[in-house]
C-alpha positions as CSV (number, residue, x, y, z in Angstrom):
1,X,90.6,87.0,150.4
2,X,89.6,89.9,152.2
3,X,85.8,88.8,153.1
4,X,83.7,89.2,155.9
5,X,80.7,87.3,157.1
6,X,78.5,88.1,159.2
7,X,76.9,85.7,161.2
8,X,72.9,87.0,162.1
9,X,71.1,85.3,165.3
10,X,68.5,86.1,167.3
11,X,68.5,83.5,171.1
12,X,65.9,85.0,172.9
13,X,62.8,84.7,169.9
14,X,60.1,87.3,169.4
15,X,57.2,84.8,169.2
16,X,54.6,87.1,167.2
17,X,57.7,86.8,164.1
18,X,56.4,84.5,161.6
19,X,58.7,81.7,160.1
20,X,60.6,80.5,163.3
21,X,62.5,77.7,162.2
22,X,63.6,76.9,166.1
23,X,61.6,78.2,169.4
24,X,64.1,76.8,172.0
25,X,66.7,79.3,173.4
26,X,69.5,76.0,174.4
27,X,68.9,74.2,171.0
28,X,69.4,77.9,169.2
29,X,72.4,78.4,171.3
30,X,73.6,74.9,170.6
31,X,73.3,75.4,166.7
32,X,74.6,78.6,167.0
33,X,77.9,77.9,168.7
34,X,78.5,74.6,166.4
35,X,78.4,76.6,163.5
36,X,80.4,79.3,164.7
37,X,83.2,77.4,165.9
38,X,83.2,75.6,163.0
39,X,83.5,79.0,161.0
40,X,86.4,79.8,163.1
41,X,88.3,76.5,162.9
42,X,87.9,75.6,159.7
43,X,87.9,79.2,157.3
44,X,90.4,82.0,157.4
45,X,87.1,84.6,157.1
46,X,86.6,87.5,159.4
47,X,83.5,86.3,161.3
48,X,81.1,88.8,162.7
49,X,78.2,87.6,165.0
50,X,75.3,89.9,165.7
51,X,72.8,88.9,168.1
52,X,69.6,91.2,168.5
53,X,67.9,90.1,171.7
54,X,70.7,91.0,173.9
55,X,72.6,87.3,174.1
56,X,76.4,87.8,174.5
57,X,77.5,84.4,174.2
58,X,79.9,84.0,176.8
59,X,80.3,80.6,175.9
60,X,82.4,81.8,172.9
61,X,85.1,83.5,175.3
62,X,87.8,81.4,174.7
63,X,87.5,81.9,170.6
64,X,86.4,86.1,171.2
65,X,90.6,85.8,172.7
66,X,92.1,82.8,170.6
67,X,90.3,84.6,167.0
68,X,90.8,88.8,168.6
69,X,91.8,89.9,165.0
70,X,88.6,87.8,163.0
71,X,85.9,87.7,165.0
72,X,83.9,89.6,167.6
73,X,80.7,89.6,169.0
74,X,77.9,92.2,168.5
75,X,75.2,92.2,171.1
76,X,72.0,94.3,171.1
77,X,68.5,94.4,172.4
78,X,66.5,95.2,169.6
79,X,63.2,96.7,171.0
80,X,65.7,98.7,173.1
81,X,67.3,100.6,169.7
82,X,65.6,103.8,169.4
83,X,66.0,103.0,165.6
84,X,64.0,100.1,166.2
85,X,60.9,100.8,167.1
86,X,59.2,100.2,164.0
87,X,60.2,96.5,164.4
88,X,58.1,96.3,167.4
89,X,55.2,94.8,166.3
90,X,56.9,94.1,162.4
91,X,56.4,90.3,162.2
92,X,58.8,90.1,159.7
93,X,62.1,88.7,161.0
94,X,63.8,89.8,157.8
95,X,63.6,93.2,158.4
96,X,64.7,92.2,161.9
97,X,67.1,90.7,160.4
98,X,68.4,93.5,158.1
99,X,68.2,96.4,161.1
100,X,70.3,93.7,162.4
101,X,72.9,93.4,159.8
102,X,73.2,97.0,159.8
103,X,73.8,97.6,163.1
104,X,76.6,95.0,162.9
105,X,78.5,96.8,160.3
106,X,77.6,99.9,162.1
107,X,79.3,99.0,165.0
108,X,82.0,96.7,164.0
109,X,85.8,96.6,164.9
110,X,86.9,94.2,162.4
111,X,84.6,94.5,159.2
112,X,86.0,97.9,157.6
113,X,87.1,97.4,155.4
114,X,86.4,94.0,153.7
115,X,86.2,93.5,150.1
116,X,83.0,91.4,150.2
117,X,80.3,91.2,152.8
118,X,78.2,88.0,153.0
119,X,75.7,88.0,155.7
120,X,74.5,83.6,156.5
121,X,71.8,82.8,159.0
122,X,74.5,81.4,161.8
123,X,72.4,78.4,161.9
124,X,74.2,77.2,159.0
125,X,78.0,76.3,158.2
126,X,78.4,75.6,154.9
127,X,81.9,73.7,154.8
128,X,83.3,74.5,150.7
129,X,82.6,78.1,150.9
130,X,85.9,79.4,151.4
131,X,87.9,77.2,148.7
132,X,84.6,78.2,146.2
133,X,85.0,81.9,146.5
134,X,88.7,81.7,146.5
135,X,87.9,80.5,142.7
136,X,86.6,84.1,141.9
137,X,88.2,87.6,142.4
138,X,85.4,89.1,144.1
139,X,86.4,92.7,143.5
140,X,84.9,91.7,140.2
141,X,81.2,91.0,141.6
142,X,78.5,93.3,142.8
143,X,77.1,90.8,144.7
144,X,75.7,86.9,145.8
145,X,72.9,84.7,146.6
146,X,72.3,81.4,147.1
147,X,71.1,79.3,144.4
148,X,67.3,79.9,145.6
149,X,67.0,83.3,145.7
150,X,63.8,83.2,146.9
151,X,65.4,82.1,150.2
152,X,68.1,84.2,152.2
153,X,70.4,82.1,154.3
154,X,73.3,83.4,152.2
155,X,73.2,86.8,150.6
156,X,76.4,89.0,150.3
157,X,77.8,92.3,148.2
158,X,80.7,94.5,147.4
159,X,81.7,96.4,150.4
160,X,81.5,99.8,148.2
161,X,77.9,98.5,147.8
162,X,76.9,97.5,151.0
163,X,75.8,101.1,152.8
164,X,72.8,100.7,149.6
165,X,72.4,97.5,149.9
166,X,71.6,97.4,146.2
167,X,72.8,94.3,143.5
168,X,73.7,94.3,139.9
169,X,75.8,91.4,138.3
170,X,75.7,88.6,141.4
171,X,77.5,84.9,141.9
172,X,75.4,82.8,142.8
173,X,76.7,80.0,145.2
């Protein structure tokens, strides 16, 4: 399986976004490098992590050497991006979120090119995904959700797809 996920986190919180599920920078760090450890150890996934507010997460050193070839780290300041600016005073952290994702396959090493892109809040781990997609040949799908897809912890698509960001026939997980 050629898939890549990218993991989307934000450690140092823009307080005017709405919907913060956590305020505190150690407990977001904390949840952050639980889950992408647990990515690491426990999937064969490329894993890309894209912080927007500048965090570099040295505390992941030993797994940016040990994982080289599937996983890297992508560190911005988002209300330094140029491109940005219109996020400034956006109170949406979804579109935060997608300038974010964006920027991540931008400027990745590792993601091109992937057969499937899934992008999960890296909050989350979710431990049967790997053996569940392994079921399907992705090549087949334009893209996924989660079962709720009123909510957006999980969304994915086609690589060919991804630069529009656009879905047709999805899997929903």
């Amino acid at each position: 399986m050629n898939t890549t996920i990218i993991l989307t986190s934000t450690v140092n919180v823009n307080l005017n976004k709405s919907y913060l599920f956590q305020k505190n920078k150690q407990e977001r760090i904390d949840t952050y490098i639980l889950s992408v450890r647990q990515w690491l150890e426990k999937t064969d996934f490329k894993i890309v992590l894209v912080e927007n507010s500048g965090y570099t997460f040295e505390e992941l050193n030993k797994e940016k050497k040990s994982y080289g070839d599937k996983f890297e780290v992508i560190s911005f300041i988002e209300k330094e991006e140029i491109t940005a600016k219109h996020l400034i005073n956006n109170e949406s952290k979804g579109e935060s979120e997608l300038f974010a994702i964006n920027y991540a396959y931008r400027n990745s090493n590792i993601l091109h090119p992937s057969t499937f892109i899934i992008k999960i809040t890296a909050r989350f781990f979710i431990p049967d995904l790997y053996d569940y997609l392994n079921l399907f040949n992705l090549d087949k799908y334009d893209c996924m959700t989660q079962n709720d897809r009123d909510r957006c912890e999980l969304v994915g698509c086609h690589y060919k797809y991804f630069p529009y960001i656009t879905c047709g026939t999805c899997l929903e997980t």
